[in-house]
C-alpha positions, 0 to 999 in steps of 0.5 A, spaced: 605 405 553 603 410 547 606 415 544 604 422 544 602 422 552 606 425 556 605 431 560 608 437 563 610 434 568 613 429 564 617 433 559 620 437 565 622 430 568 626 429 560 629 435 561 633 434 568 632 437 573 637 435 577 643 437 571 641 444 571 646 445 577 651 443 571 648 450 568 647 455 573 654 453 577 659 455 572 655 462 571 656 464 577 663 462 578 665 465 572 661 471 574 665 471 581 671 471 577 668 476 573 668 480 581 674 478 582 677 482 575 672 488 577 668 487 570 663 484 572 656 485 567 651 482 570 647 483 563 652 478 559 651 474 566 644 472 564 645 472 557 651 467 558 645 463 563 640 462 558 646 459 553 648 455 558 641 453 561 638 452 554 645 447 552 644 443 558 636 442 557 638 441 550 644 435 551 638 433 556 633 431 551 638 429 546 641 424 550 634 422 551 632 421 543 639 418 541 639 413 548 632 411 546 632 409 540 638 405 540 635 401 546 640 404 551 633 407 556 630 400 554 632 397 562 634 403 566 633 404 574 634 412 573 627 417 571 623 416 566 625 417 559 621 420 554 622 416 548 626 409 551 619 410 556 614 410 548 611 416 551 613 421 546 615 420 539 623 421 538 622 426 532 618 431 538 624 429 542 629 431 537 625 437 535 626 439 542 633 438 543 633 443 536 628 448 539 632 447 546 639 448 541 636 454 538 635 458 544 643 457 546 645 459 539 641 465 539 643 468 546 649 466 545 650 470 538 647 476 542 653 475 547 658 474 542 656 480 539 658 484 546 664 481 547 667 477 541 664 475 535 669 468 535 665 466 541 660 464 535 664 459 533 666 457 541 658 456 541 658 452 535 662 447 538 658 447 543 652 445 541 655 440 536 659 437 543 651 436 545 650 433 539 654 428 538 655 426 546 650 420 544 647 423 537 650 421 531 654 414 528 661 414 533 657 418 539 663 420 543 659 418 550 660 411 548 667 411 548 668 414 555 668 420 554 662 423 557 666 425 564 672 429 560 666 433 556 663 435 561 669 437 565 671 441 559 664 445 556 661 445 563 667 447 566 673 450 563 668 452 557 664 455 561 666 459 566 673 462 563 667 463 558 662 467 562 669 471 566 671 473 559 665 476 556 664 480 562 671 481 563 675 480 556 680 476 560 681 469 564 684 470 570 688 464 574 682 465 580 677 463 573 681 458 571 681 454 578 674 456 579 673 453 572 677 446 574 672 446 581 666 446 577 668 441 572 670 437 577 664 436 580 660 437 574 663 431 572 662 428 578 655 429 577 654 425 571 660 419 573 655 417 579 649 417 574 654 412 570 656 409 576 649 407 577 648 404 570 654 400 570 650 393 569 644 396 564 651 400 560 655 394 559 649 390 557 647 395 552 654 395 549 654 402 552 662 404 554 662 409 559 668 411 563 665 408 569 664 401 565 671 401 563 673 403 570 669 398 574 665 399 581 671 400 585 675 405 581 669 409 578 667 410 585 674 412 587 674 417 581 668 420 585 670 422 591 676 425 588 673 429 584 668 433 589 675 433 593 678 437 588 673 443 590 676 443 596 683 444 594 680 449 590 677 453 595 683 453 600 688 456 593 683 461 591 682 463 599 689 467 597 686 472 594 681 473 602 678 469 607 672 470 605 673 464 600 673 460 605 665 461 605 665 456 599 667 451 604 659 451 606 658 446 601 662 440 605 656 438 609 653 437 602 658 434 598 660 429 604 653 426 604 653 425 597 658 422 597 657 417 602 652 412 598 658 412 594 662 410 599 659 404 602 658 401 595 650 403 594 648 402 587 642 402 583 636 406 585 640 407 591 645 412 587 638 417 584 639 422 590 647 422 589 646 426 584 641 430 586 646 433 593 652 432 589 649 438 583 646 442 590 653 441 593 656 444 586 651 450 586 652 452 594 659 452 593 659 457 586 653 460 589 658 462 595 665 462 591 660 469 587 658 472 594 665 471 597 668 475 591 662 481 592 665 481 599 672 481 598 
């Protein structure tokens, strides 16, 4: 296949729908704590939307060049892949994920400069963590680490970020908000690396799930999306209307039943798309129910 052929639509398929839930999901929780403080700014909360929704398509297209030239993409059961496909060059790939960099680094420099100017240097981070995920000599990616980053920048990063430039504080109710979307953020990208097991190991890629192994990874899984669960009935404390989040259970549940019953390769794709629309109810309500309460 030639380079430069792509379309549109191809270049939307590189950019990951199915991870943007990752990105919307903890704004909105953070917003909620936010609520919960009284503080909400809902200029700041599009502001931190666009940092994080620019973050997330950048790692996407990151990921993609980085993984594509080191033949990680060469045989995989997931979508396609601009650069390990041969449909777009790898420097337009990388010229995205800089572009897409750019972006997160100029909203969130407008962000810092109505709240702290130190969120500057957390920003920084940020875009380097994206970076190096599977960019660079030693990506930490290939060390088992992913589940843990996302976890800490689409999580607790995130979302304790979002309440503070809104509230200039992190409350408890944000910290366990914080620790629900990065669980289930996490979630998200453990059952993509699930799926890739067999193709992982055999390009050398070490992953948390190639050195967990089937079973445990899948274990790992479903531990995770329960931890929302626990979350949600802790900060129920604060009102019943919390309870509303609950609504992401159906969701969640069928996600997790292919990783249950031990289904792999193609059959694990739609895990990933109900596990992220599982993440967004649950934030989208958590927000609702501190509107309510």
């Amino acid at each position: 296949m030639s380079e430069n052929t792509a379309t549109p639509s191809d270049w939307l398929t590189g950019a990951r729908p199915h991870t943007w839930a990752n990105a919307v999901a903890p704004v909105l929780a953070g917003t909620a704590a936010a609520v919960y403080d009284g503080q909400a700014s809902w200029v700041r909360a599009v502001l931190a939307g666009v940092v994080a929704m620019a973050l997330i398509i950048g790692v996407n297209y990151a990921n993609d060049y980085s993984d594509g030239i080191r033949g990680t993409d060469d045989d995989r059961t997931g979508p396609l892949r601009l650069t390990g496909s041969g449909l777009v060059a790898p420097e337009k790939v990388k010229y995205a994920a800089f572009l897409s960099f750019g972006v997160a680094g100029v909203a969130g420099v407008v962000l810092s400069l109505l709240s702290a100017w130190w969120l500057v240097v957390v920003g920084a981070l940020c875009i380097l963590g994206a970076w190096f995920y599977t960019g660079g000599k030693n990506p930490y990616g290939y060390r088992g680490l992913g589940e843990v980053a996302v976890f800490v920048f689409f999580g607790l990063v995130a979302v304790t970020g979002t309440e503070f430039t809104q509230s200039g504080t992190v409350s408890w109710v944000g910290l366990l908000l914080a620790v629900g979307v990065g669980s289930l953020s996490a979630s998200v990208n453990l059952v993509n690396n699930l799926r890739d097991i067999p193709t992982d190991r055999e390009a050398g890629k070490t992953t948390l799930a190639v050195v967990l192994g089937d079973r445990p990874t899948r274990a790992l899984y479903v531990t995770l999306v329960a931890v929302s669960v626990v979350v949600t009935v802790a900060v129920a404390s604060t009102g019943i209307a919390a309870l509303i989040s609950l609504a992401a259970v159906p969701l969640l549940f069928v996600a997790a039943l292919p990783v249950v019953r031990g289904a792999g390769g193609r059959d694990l794709i739609p895990v990933l798309g109900l596990t992220g629309r599982g993440m967004l109810v649950w934030a989208a309500a958590m927000f609702i129910a501190m509107l309510l309460g």
